[in-house]
C-alpha positions as CSV (number, residue, x, y, z in Angstrom):
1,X,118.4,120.0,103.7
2,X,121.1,122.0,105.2
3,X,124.5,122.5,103.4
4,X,126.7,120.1,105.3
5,X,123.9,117.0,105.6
6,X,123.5,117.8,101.5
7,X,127.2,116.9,101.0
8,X,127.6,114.0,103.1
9,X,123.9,112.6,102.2
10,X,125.5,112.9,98.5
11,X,129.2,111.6,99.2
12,X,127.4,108.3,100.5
13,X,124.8,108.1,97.7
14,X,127.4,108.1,95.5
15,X,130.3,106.5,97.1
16,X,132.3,109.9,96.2
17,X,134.2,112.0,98.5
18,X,134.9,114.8,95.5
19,X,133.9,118.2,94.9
20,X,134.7,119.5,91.4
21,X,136.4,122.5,91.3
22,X,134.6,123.4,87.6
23,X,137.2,125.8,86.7
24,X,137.6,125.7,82.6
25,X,139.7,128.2,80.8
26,X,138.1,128.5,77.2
27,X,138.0,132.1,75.7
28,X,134.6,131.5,73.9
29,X,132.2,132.5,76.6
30,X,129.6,130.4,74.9
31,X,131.7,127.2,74.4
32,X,132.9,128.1,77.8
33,X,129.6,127.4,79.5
34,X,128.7,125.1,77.1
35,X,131.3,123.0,78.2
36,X,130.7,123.8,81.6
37,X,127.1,122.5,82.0
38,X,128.4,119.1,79.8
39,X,131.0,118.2,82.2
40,X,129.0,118.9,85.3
41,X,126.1,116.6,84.2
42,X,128.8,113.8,82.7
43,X,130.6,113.9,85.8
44,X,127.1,114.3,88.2
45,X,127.3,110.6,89.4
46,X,131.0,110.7,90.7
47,X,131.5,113.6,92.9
48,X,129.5,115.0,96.2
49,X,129.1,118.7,95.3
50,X,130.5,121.2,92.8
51,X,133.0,124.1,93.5
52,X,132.9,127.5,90.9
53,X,135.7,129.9,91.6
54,X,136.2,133.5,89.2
55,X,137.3,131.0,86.5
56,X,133.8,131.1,85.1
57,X,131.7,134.1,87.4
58,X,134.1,136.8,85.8
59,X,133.7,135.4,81.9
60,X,129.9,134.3,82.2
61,X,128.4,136.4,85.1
62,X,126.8,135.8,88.3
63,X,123.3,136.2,87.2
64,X,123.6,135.5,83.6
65,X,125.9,132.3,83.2
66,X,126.9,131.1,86.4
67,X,123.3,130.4,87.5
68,X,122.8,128.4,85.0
69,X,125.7,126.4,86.3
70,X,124.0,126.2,90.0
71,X,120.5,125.0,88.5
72,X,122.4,122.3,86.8
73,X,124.1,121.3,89.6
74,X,120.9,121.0,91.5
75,X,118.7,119.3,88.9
76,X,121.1,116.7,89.0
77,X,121.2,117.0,93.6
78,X,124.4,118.6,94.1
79,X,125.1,121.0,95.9
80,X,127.1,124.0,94.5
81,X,130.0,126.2,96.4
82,X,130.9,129.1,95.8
83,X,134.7,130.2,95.8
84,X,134.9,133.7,96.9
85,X,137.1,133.7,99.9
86,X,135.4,137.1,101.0
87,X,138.0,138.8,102.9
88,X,136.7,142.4,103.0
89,X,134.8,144.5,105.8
90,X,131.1,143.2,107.2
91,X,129.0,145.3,105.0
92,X,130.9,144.6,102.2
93,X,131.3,141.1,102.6
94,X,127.4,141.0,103.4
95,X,126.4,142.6,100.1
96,X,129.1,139.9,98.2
97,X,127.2,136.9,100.2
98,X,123.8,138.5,99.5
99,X,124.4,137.9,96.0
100,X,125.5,134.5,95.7
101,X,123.2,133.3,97.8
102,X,120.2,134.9,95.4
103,X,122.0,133.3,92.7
104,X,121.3,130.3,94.4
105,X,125.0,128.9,95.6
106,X,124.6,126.3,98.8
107,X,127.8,127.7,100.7
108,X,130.6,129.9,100.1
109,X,134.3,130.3,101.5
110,X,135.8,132.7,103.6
111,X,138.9,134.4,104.6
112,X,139.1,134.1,108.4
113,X,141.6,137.3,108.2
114,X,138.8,139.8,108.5
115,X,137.8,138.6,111.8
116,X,134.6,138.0,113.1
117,X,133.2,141.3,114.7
118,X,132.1,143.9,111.4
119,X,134.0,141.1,109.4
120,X,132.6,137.9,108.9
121,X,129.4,137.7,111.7
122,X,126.9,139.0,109.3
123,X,127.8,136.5,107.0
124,X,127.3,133.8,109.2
125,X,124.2,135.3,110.2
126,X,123.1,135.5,107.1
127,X,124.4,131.8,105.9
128,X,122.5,130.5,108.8
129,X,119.1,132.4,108.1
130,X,119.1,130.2,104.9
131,X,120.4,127.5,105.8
132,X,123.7,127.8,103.4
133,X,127.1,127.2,104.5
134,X,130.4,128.6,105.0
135,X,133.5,127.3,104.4
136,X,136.9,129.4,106.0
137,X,140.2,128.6,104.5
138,X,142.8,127.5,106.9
139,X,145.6,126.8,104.7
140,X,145.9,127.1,101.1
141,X,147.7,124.5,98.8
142,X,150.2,126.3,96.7
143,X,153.9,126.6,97.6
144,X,153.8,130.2,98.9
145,X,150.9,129.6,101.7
146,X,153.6,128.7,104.6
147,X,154.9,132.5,104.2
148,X,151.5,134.2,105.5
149,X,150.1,130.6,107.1
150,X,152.9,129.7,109.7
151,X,153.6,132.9,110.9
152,X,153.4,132.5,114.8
153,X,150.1,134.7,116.0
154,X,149.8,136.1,119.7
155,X,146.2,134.1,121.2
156,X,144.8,137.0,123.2
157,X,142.9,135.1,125.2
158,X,145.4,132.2,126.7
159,X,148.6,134.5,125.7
160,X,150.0,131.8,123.8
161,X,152.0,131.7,120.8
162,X,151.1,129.2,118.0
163,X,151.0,129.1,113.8
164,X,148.2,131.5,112.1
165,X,146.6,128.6,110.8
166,X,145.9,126.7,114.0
167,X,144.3,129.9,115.4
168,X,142.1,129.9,112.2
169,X,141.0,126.7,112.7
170,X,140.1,127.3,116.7
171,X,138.2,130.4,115.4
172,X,136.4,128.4,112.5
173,X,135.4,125.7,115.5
174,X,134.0,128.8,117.5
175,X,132.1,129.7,114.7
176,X,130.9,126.3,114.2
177,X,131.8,126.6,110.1
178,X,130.5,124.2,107.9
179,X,133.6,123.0,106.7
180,X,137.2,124.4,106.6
181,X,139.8,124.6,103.6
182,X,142.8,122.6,104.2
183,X,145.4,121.5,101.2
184,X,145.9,118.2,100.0
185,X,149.9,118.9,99.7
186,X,149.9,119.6,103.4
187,X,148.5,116.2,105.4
188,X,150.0,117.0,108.4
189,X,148.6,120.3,108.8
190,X,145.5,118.5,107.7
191,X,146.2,116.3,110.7
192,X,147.2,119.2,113.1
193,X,143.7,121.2,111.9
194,X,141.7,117.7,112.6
195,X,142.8,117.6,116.3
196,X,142.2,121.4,116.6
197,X,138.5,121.5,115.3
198,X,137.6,118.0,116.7
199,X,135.5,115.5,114.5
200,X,132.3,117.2,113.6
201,X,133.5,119.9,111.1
202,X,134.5,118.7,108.0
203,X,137.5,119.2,106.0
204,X,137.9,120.3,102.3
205,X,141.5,119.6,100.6
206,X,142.0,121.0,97.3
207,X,145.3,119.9,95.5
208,X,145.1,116.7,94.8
209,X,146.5,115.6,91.4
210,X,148.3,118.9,89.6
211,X,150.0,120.2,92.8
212,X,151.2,117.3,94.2
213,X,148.7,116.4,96.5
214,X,147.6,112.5,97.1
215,X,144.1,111.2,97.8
216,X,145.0,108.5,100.1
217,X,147.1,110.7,101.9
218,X,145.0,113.7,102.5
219,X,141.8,111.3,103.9
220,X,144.1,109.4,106.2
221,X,145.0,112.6,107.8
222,X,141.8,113.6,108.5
223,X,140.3,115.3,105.2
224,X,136.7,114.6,104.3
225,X,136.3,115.7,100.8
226,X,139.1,116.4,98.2
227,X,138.7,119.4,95.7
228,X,139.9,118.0,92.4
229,X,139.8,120.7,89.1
230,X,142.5,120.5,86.7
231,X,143.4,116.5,87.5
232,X,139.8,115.5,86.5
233,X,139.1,118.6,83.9
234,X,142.4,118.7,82.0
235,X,142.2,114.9,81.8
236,X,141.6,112.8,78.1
237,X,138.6,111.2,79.7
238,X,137.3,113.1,82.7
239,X,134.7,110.5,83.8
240,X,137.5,107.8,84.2
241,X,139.9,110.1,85.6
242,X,137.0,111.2,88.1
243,X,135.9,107.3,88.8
244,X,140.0,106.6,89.6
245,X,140.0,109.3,92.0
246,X,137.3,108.1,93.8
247,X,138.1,104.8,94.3
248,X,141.2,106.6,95.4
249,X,143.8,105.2,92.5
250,X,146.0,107.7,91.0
């Protein structure tokens, strides 16, 4: 099953719409993973797919710890993303996707900065030789995003003027991306990226919970899944605070 059946197949299995962003801080690398694989598998039944950032590849490694993480993830049917937000030239960027697709990972996130041609079509190429997905982020969901984000970009093809993320989002549409990156704490960008891409790309907001972000808020603009770490990780009982989120009370 391609990537983006996989995690709406899963989201209506489990009534869930959340994608756990797994992304412990624990300086024990063995209690790290340890704890890793346990909250994965006690939190398997209420979320749609599972995100893994640097949190855990730099500490465990790719091929040592991290895979571990992906085959639990799929023994249990989720999906797994990977958090890389390659921004670097085509063969580079190639090599870096290469990798995390033989360590198994189901899609991965871009930066659309690099551009498409030498940048991000190999990639792409790649993704879609294996049916994996990718994921470009449009607008992050810390504070500081609206200084790089809103700057008004010059469309070279209609000559118009218009915010840097809107022109990501036309670009990710182009590419027909499996998904796009919007933030929680922003719903009427979410809103704004919605009418840009149209309805069949699906939107990923991180940010709900710790950064301000609210569930209700983000899916009524227009988001598809929420990416929910430290709200559901940090919390006294993860399970509950994951079975709140998605029946969307918080």
């Amino acid at each position: 099953m391609k990537f983006r059946e996989w995690v709406k197949s899963r989201a209506e299995r489990e009534g869930s719409r959340i994608i756990l962003a797994l992304d412990l801080h624990i300086e024990d690398r063995e209690v790290l993973l340890e704890k890793s694989l346990k909250m994965l598998r006690a939190l398997s039944n209420h979320i749609c797919a599972v995100k893994i950032n640097r949190h855990l590849t730099l500490p465990l490694g790719l091929f040592t710890g991290v895979v571990k993480l992906v085959e639990a993830a799929h023994s249990v049917g989720l999906p797994a993303i990977m958090d890389c937000k390659l921004n670097d030239i085509g063969s580079t960027n190639l090599a870096i996707a290469s990798n995390y697709f033989d360590a198994e990972f189901d899609a991965l996130t871009v930066s659309p900065y690099v551009g498409w041609e030498k940048g991000l079509d190999s990639v792409f190429q790649l993704a879609q030789e294996k049916d994996k997905g990718v994921i470009p982020v449009i607008y992050l969901s810390h504070p500081g995003a609206s200084k790089s984000f809103e700057l008004k970009v010059l469309d070279p093809l209609t000559g118009e003027t218009k915010p840097q993320y809107l022109y990501f989002a036309e670009m990710a549409r182009e590419w027909n991306a499996d998904g796009v990156v919007v933030g929680a704490t922003r719903p009427e960008k979410i809103a704004a990226v919605r009418k840009a891409i149209g309805g069949e790309i699906p939107i990923y907001s991180p940010g709900v919970g710790f950064q301000g972000g609210r569930a209700e808020d983000a899916l009524k603009s227009g988001a598809d899944y929420l990416i929910v770490g430290r709200s559901i990780i940090t919390a006294k009982d993860p399970v509950v605070a994951a079975e709140q989120l998605k029946n969307h009370r918080h």
